[in-house]
C-alpha positions as CSV (number, residue, x, y, z in Angstrom):
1,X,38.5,-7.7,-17.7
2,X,34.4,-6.5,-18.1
3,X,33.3,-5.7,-21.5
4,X,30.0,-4.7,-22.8
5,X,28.7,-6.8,-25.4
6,X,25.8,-4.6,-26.1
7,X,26.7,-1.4,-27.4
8,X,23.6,0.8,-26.0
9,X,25.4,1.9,-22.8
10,X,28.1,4.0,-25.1
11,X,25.7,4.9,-27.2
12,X,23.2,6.4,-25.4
13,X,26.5,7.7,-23.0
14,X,27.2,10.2,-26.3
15,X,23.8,10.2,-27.6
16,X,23.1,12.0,-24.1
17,X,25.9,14.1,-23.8
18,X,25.5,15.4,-27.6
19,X,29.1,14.6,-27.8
20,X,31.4,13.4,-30.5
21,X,35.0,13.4,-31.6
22,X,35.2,16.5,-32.6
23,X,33.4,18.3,-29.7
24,X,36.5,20.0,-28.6
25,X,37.1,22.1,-31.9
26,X,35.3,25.5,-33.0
27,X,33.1,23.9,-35.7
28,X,31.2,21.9,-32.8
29,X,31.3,23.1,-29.4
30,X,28.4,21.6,-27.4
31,X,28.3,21.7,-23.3
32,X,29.0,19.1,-21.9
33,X,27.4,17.6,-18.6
34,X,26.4,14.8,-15.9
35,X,23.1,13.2,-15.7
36,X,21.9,14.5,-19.4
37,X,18.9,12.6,-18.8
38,X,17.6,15.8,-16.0
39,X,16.5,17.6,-19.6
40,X,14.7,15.5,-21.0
41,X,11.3,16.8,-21.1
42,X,9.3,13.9,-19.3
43,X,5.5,14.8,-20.4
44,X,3.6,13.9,-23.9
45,X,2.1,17.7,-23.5
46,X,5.4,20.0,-23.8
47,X,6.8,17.6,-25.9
48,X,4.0,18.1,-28.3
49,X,4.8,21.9,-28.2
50,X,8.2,21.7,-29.2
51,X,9.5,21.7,-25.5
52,X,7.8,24.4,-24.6
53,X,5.9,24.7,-20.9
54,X,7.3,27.2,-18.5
55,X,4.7,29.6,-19.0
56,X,1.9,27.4,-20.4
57,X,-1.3,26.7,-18.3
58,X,-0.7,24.9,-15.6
59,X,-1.3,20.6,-15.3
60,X,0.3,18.1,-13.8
61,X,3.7,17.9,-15.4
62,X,4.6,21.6,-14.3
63,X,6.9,19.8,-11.7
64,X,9.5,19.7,-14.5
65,X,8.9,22.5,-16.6
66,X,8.0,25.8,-13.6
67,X,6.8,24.3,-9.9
68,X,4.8,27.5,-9.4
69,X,2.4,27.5,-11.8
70,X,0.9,25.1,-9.8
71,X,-0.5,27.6,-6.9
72,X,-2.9,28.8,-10.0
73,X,-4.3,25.2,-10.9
74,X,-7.5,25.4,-10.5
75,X,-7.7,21.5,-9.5
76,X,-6.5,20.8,-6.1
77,X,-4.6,17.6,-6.2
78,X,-3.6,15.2,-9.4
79,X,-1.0,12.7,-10.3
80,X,0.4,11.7,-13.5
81,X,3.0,8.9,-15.4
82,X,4.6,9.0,-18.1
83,X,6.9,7.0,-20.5
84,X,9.1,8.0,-23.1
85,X,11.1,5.5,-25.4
86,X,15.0,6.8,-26.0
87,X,16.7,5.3,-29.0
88,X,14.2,3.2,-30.2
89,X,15.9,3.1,-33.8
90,X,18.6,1.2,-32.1
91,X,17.3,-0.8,-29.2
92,X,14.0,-1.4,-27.3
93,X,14.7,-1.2,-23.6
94,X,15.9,2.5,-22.8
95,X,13.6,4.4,-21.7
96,X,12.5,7.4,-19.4
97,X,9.2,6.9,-16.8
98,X,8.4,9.4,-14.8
99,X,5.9,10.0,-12.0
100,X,4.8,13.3,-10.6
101,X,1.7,14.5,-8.2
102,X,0.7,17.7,-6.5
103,X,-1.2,19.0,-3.6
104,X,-2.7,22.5,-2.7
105,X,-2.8,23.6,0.9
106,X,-4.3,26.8,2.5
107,X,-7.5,27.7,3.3
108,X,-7.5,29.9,0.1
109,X,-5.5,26.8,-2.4
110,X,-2.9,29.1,-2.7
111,X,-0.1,26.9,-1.9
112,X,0.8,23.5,-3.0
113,X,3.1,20.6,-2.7
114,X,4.9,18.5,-5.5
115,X,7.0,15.9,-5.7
116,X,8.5,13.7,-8.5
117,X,10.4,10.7,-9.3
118,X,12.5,10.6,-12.7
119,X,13.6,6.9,-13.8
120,X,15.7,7.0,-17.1
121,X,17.0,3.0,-17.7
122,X,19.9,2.0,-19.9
123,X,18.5,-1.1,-20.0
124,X,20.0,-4.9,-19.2
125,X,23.4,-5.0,-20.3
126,X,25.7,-7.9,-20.7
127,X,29.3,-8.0,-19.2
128,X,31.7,-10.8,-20.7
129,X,35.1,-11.4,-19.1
130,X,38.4,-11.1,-21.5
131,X,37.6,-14.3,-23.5
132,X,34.5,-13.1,-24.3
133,X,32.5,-15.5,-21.7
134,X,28.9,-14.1,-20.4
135,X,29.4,-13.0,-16.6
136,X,26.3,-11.1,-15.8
137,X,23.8,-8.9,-16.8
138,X,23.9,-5.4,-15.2
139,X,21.0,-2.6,-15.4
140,X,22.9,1.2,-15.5
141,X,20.6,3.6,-14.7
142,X,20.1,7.2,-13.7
143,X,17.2,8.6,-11.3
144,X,16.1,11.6,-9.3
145,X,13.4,12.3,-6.4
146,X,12.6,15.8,-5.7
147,X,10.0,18.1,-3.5
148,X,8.7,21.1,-4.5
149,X,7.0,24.2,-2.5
150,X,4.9,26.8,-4.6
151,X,2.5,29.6,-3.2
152,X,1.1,32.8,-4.4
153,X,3.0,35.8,-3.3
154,X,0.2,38.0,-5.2
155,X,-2.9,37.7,-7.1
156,X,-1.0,37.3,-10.4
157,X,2.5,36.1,-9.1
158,X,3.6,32.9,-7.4
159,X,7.1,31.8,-6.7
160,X,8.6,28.4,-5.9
161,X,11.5,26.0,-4.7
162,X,12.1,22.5,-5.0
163,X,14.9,20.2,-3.8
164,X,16.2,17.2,-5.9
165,X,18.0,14.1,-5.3
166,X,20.2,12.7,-7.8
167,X,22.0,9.7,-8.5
168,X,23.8,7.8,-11.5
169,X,24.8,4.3,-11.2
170,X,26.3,2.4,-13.9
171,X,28.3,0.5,-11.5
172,X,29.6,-2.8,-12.8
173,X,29.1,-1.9,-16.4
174,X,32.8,-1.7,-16.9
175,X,35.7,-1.2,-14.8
176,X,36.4,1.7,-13.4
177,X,32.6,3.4,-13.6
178,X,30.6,3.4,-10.1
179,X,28.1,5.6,-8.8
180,X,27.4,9.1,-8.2
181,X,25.3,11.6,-6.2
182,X,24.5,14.8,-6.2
183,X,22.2,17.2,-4.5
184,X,19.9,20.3,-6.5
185,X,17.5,22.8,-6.0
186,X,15.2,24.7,-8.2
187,X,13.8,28.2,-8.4
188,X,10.9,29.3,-10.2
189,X,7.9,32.0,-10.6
190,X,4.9,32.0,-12.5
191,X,3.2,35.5,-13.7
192,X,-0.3,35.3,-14.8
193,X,-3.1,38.3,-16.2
194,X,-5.6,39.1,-18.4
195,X,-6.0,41.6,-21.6
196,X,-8.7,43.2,-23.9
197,X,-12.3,44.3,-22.7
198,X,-13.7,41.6,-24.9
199,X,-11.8,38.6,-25.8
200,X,-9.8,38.9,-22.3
201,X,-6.9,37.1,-23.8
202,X,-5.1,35.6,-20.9
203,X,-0.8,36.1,-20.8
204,X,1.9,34.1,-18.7
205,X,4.7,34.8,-17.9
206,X,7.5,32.4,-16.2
207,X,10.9,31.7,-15.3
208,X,12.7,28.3,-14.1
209,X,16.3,27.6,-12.7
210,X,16.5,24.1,-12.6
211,X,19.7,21.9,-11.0
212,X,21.7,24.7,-9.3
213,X,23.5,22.0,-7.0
214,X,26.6,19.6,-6.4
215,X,28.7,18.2,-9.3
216,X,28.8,14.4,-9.7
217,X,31.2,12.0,-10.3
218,X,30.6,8.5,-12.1
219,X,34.4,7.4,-12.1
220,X,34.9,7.7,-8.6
221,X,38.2,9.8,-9.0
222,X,38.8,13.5,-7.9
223,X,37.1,15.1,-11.5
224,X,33.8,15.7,-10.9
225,X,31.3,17.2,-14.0
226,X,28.5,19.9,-13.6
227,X,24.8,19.2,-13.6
228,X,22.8,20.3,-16.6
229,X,21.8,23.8,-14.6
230,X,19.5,25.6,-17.1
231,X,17.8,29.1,-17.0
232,X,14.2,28.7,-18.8
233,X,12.2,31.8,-19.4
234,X,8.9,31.8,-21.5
235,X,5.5,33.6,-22.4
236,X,2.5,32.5,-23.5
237,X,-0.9,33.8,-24.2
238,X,-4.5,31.9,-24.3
239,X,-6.9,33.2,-26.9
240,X,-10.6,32.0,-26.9
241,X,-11.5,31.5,-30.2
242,X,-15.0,31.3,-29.0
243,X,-17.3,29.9,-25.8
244,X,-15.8,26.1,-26.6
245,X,-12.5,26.5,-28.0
246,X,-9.4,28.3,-27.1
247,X,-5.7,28.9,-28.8
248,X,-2.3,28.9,-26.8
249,X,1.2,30.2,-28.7
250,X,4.3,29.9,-26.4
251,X,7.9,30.6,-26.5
252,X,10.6,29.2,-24.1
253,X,14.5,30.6,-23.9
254,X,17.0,28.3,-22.8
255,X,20.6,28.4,-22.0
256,X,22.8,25.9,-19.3
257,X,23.9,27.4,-16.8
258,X,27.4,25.4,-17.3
259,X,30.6,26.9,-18.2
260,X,32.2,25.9,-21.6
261,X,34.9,23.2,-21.5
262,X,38.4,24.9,-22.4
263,X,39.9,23.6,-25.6
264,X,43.7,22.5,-26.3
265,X,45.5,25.8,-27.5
266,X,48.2,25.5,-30.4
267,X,51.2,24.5,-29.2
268,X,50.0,22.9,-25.9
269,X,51.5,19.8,-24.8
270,X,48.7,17.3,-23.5
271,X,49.7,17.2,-20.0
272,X,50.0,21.1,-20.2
273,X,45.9,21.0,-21.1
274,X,45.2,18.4,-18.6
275,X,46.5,20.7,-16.2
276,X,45.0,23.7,-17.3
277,X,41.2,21.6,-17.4
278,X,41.6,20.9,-14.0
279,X,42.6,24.4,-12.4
280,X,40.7,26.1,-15.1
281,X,37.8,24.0,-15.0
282,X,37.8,20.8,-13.4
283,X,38.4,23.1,-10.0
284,X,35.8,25.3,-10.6
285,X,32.7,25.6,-8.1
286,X,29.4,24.8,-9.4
287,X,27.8,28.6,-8.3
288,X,31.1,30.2,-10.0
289,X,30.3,28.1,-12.9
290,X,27.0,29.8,-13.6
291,X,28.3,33.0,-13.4
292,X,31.2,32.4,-16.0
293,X,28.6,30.3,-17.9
294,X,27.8,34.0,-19.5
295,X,31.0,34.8,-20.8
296,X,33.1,31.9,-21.2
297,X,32.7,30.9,-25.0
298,X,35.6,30.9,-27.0
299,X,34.2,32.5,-29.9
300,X,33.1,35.8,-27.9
301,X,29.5,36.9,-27.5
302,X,28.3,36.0,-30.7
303,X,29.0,32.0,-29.5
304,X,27.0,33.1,-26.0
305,X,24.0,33.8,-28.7
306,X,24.2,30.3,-30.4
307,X,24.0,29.0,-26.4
308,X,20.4,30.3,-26.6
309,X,18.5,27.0,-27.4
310,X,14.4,28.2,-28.5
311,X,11.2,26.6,-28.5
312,X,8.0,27.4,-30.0
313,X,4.5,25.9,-29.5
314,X,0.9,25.8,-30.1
315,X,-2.1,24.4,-28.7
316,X,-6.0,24.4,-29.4
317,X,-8.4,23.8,-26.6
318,X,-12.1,22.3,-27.3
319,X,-14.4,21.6,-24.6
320,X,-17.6,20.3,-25.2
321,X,-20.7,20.7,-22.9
322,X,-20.1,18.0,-20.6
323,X,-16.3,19.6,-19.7
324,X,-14.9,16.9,-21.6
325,X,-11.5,18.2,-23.3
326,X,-9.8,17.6,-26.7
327,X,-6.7,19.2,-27.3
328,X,-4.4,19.6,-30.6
329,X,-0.5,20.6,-30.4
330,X,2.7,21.4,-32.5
331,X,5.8,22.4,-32.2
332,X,9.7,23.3,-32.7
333,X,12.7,23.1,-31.0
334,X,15.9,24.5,-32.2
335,X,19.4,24.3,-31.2
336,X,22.4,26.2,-32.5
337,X,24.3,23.5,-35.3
338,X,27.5,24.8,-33.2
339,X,25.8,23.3,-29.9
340,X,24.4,20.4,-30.5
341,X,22.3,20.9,-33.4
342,X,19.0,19.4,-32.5
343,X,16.2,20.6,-34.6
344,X,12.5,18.8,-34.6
345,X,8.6,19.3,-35.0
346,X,6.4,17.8,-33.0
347,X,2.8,16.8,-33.2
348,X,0.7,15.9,-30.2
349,X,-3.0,15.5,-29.1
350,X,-4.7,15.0,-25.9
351,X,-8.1,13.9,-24.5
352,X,-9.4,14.6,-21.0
353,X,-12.7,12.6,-20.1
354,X,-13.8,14.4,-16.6
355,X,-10.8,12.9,-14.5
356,X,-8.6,11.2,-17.0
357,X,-6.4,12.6,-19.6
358,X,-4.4,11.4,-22.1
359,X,-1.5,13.1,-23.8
360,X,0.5,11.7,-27.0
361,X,3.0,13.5,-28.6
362,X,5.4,12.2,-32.0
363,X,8.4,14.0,-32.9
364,X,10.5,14.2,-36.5
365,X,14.0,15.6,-36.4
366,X,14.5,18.3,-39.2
367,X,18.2,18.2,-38.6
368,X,20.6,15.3,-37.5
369,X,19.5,12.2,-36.1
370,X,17.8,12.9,-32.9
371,X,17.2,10.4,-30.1
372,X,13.4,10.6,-29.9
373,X,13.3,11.1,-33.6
374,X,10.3,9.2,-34.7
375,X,9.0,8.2,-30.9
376,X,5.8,8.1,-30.0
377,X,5.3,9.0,-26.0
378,X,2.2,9.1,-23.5
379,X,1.8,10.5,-20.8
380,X,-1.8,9.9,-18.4
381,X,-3.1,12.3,-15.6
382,X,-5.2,12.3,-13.2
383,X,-7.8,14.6,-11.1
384,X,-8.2,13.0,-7.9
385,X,-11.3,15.5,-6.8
386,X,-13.2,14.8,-10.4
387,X,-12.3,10.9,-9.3
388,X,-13.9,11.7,-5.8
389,X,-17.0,12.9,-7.4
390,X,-17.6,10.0,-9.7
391,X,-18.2,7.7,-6.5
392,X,-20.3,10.4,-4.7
């Protein structure tokens, strides 16, 4: 029989999931779901605001974060890469890279296409037989592809779609685990205007519905688990501080779209609850699933509230008089203690030099241990019309 020698697949497994023993009683009652990895925010820039970027200006991470912002970007094509390290604390080689580009169409730029390939590896791990004898090394591993479709619908408004291909494979890491896929679509829009005679203080508005698709099975059995579906909304408004340098503050709302896992009642035999998880949720179709995903908590409306997970973020803009960009960001995310109980800052800074830009961004958990807790990520972009001019 297969075992893992290294202990990173488990842990980053429940790391992910934001699971533990206890997840099943009232003190701790997170959401559980498939291919955790879909929310991790992929880009140095949000994740230097605290995970906030649905309704921030648009670049060239808003694949992830609202597709439609990118019918008002005023560059007509980029691509960018990222890398984020995941449990670094506890080993070196998991990691998320990411890899996302867009294009505008029209004879007016008001429509463009994205695409985007997420890469989140467990790294190599090491399967022994029963006598503890070295067999193989394996490399588990989750991964998406999606397209995305954005135009203006109005001077001020701009909607979106995207599709997404997903797949999990941590075949061979122990017995009984294979692959999975799944198919998802987003929807988005993107709401943009300006305020004041003078300072013309610029507010956005946006919305995201990421991952409303198939459930996914890793075991290969009949149970299959929801995607991490998730309902973003967010505001922000740009405030020039003067001719060089502007301020950003932004908010973002979420709350999965997922319903909450039922929990053994009093009395209940074990095979009564396995039962009643299948027909109850198990059974359950992913669309019906957002629906009850409003009024399913145990503990009433009060527990819908602590669903809510909120993110606040700021940013300062300099540009000096070559166009040249430096850019200063913080941040927090919080999340009910009930729910998971992340809690961070962040910290990030960014550079642009005509048609490269560089992102950083360093997060410290406030609460419990966090997976990026202490990380350092990057994340590069580029303008492919200023790279075009530099060789004209």
């Amino acid at each position: 029989m297969k075992n893992v020698l290294k202990k990173a697949l488990l842990i980053n497994i429940f790391a992910l999931a934001v699971l533990s023993a206890s997840a099943q009683t009232t003190e701790l009652n997170p959401i559980p779901t498939a291919m955790p990895s879909l929310a991790i925010a992929p880009d140095a820039r949000g994740g230097g605001m605290g995970d906030a970027g649905v309704a921030t200006a648009p670049d060239v991470y808003s694949q992830h974060w609202n597709p439609a912002k990118y019918a008002f970007s005023p560059s007509k094509s980029g691509f960018g890469l990222s890398y984020t390290p995941w449990l670094r604390k506890i080993v070196n080689d998991v990691a998320l890279v990411y890899g996302v580009g867009y294009y505008k169409l029209g004879k007016e730029n008001n429509q463009a296409l994205s695409a985007s390939i997420r890469y989140f590896s467990i790294g190599d791990v090491a399967i022994t037989d029963a006598h503890g004898v070295f067999q193989n090394n394996v490399a588990p591993h989750e991964m998406a592809v999606d397209l995305g479709y954005s135009r203006k619908l109005t001077e001020t408004f701009s909607g979106s779609v995207a599709i997404r291909y997903i797949r999990s494979d941590y075949s061979g890491a122990d017995d009984g685990i294979s692959s999975g896929s799944a198919f998802a679509a987003d929807i988005s829009g993107y709401n943009e205007f300006y305020i004041g005679q003078d300072t013309e203080s610029l507010i956005s508005l946006g919305f995201n519905i990421s991952n409303i698709g198939t459930k996914i099975s890793t075991t290969g059995g009949d149970r299959k688990d929801f995607l991490p579906t998730n309902l973003r909304l967010g505001g922000s408004i740009m405030y020039p501080l003067s001719q060089s340098g502007t301020l950003s503050l932004s908010v973002d709302l979420n709350k999965l779209l997922v319903p909450t896992r039922p929990i053994m009642n009093e009395g209940e035999t074990a095979d009564e609850f396995r039962n009643r998880l299948d027909n109850e949720y198990f059974n359950m179709s992913p669309i019906k699933g957002i629906f009850k995903s409003f009024g399913d908590a145990p503990g009433g409306f009060s527990e819908e509230l602590k669903e809510i997970m909120w993110s606040v973020g700021a940013e300062y803009d300099y540009a000096d008089s070559k166009r040249n960009r430096f850019r200063l960001r913080t941040g927090y995310f919080h999340e009910n203690k009930m729910k998971g109980n992340r809690q961070y800052v962040s910290f990030g800074a960014g550079f642009k030099l005509t048609a490269f830009q560089l992102d950083v961004a360093y997060m410290l958990a406030t609460a419990q241990q966090n997976p990026l807790d202490q990380t350092l990520r990057f994340s590069l972009a580029f303008d492919i019309d200023a790279m075009k001019n530099l060789w004209k």
